[in-house]
C-alpha positions as CSV (number, residue, x, y, z in Angstrom):
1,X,362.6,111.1,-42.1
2,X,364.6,107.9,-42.2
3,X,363.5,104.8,-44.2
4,X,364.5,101.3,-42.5
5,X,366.8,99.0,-43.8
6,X,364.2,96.8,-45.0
7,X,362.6,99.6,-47.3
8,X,366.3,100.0,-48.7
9,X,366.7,96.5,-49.8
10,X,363.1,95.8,-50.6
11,X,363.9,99.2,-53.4
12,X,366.7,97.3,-54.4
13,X,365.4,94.2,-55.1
14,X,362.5,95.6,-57.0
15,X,364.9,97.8,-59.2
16,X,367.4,94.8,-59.8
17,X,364.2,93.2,-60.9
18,X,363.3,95.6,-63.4
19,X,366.7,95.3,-65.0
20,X,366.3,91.9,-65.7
21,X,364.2,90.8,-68.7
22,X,360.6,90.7,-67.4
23,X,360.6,86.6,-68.7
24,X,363.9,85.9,-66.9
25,X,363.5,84.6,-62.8
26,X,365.7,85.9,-60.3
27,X,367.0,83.9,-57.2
28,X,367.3,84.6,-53.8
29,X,370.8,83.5,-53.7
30,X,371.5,85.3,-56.7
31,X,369.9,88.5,-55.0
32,X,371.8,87.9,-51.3
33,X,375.2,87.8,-53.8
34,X,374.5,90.8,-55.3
35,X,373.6,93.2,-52.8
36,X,376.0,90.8,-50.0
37,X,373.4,90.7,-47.8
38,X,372.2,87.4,-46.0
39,X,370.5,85.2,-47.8
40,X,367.3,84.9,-44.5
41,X,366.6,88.5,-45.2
42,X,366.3,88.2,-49.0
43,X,364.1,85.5,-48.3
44,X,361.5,87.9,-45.5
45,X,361.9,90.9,-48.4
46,X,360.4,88.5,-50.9
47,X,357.7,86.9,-48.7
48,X,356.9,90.5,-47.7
49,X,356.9,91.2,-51.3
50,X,355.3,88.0,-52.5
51,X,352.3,88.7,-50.0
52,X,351.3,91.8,-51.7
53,X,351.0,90.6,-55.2
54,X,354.1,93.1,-56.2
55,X,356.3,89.8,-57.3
56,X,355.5,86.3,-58.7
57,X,357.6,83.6,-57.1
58,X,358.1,80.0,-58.2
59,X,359.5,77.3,-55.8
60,X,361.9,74.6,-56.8
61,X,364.8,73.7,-59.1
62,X,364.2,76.6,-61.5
63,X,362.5,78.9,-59.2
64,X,363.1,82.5,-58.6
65,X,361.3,85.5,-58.5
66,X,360.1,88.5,-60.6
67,X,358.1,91.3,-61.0
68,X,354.5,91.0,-61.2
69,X,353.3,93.6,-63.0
70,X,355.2,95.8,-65.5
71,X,357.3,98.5,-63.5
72,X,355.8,101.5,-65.1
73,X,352.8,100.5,-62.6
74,X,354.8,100.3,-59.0
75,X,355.0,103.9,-57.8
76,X,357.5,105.1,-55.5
77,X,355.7,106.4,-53.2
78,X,352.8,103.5,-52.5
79,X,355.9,101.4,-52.5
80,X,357.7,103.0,-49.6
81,X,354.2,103.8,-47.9
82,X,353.8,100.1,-47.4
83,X,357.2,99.4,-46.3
84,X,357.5,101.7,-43.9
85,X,354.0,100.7,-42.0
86,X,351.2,101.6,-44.0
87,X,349.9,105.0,-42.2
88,X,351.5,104.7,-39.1
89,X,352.1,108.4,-37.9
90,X,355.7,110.2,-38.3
91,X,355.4,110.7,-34.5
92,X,352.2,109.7,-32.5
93,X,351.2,112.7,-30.5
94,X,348.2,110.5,-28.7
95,X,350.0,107.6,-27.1
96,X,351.2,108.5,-25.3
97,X,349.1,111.8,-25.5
98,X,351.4,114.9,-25.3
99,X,351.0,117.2,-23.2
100,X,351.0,119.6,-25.6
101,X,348.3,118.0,-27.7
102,X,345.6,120.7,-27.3
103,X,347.6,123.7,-28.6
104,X,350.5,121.6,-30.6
105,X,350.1,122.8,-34.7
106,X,353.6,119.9,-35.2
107,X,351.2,117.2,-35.4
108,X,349.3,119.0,-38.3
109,X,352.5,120.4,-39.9
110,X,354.3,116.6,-39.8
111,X,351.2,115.1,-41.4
112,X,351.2,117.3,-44.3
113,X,355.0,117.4,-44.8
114,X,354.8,113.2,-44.5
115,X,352.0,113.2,-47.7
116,X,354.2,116.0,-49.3
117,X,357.1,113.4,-49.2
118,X,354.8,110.1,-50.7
119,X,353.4,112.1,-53.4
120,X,356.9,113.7,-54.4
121,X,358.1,109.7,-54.6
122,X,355.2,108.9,-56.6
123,X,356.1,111.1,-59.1
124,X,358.6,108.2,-60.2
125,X,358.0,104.6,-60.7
126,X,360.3,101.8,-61.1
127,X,360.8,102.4,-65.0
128,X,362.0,105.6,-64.1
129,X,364.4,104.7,-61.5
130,X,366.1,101.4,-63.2
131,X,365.7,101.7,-66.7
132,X,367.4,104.8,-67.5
133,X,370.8,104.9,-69.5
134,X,373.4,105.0,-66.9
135,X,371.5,102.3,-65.1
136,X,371.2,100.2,-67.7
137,X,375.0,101.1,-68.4
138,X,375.9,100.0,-64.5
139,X,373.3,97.0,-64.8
140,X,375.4,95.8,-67.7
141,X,378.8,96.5,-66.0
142,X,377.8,94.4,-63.0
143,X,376.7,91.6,-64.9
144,X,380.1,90.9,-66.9
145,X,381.4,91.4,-63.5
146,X,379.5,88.6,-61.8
147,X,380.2,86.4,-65.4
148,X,383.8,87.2,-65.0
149,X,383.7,86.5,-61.5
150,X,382.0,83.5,-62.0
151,X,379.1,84.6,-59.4
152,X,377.6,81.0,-58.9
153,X,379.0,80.6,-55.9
154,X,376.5,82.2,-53.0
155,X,378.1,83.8,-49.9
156,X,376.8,84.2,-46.6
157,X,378.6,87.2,-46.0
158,X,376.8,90.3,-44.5
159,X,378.4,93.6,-45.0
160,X,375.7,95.6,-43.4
161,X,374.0,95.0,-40.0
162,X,370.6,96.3,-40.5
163,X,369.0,97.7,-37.7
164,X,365.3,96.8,-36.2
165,X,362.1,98.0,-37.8
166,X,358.5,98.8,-36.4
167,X,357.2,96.2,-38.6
168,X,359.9,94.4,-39.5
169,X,361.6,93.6,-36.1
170,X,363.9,90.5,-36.7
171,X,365.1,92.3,-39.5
C-alpha cells in the first residue's frame, strides 16, 4: 500500500499541531516553513482539513489554525481512511470487471488485509504519535532552531514534488 503525498503532509500537520499548545494558532506560512513545502498546498491540506471539522481556522491578522478537538480523539486509522478516499477499493476488480472476477479469492483477501491495516493505525491516535518524549524532545529542538534562525521569514521553496492523488489531483 502506498499513502499519497497529501495523506503524508496532512499527518504532519496534524502532529505539528498537537505539539503546539492547544490555545496557541498555527499559520500556514508558518507550516509551508517548517515542513518547506509550498505554501498553496498547506493552504488545500487545511481546507481539506477545515471541511471535516478536524481543525478550527481563523482568518485575518492573527489567524492560524489548530486542532479542533483534543488529539487523544483523532485516530490513525479514520484519519488516513479519509485521506486516502474514504472506501475506495485497494484495486477495483469490477471496472473494469476482471476477467477473473468469478473465481478471483485477491479481491476478498485485499479487502480484509486493507481493514487489517486501518484498524492496526487506529490503535494509535495523535497523542500517541506527537506527544511522546523524544518528540516532544525534537519538537523543542526545532523550535530553538527556527528562534535561532529567526524563522519569520516564509519561503517558497519546495523540496519535494508531490505526485498526483485520486482525490486530490492538483496536488
Amino acid at each position: 500500500m502506498h499513502l499519497t503525498r497529501f495523506t503524508d503532509l496532512s499527518l504532519r500537520v496534524l502532529m505539528y499541531l498537537t505539539f503546539k499548545n492547544r490555545t496557541s494558532l498555527v499559520t500556514v506560512n508558518e507550516l509551508a516553513q517548517k515542513f518547506k513545502w509550498s505554501r498553496n498546498h498547506i493552504v488545500k491540506v487545511a481546507h481539506f482539513m477545515n471541511a471535516r471539522g478536524w481543525i478550527v481556522s481563523f482568518r485575518g491578522r492573527g489567524g492560524g489554525i489548530r486542532l479542533a478537538r483534543d488529539p487523544s480523539e483523532y485516530r490513525i486509522g479514520d484519519l488516513v481512511r479519509q485521506l486516502e478516499g474514504g472506501d475506495e477499493p485497494l484495486i477495483d476488480c469490477e471496472n473494469p470487471r476482471c476477467t477473473f472476477f468469478e473465481a478471483c479469492r485477491f479481491r476478498f483477501i485485499k479487502d480484509e488485509a486493507s481493514e487489517a491495516f486501518y484498524s492496526k493505525l487506529n490503535d494509535y491516535t495523535l497523542s500517541s504519535l506527537a506527544l511522546t518524549p523524544e518528540a516532544q524532545g525534537l519538537f523543542g529542538r526545532l523550535s530553538e532552531e527556527a528562534r535561532a534562525n529567526g524563522s519569520d521569514k516564509f519561503s517558497t521553496r519546495m523540496l519535494i514534488r508531490p505526485r498526483a492523488s485520486r482525490k486530490h489531483d492538483d496536488f
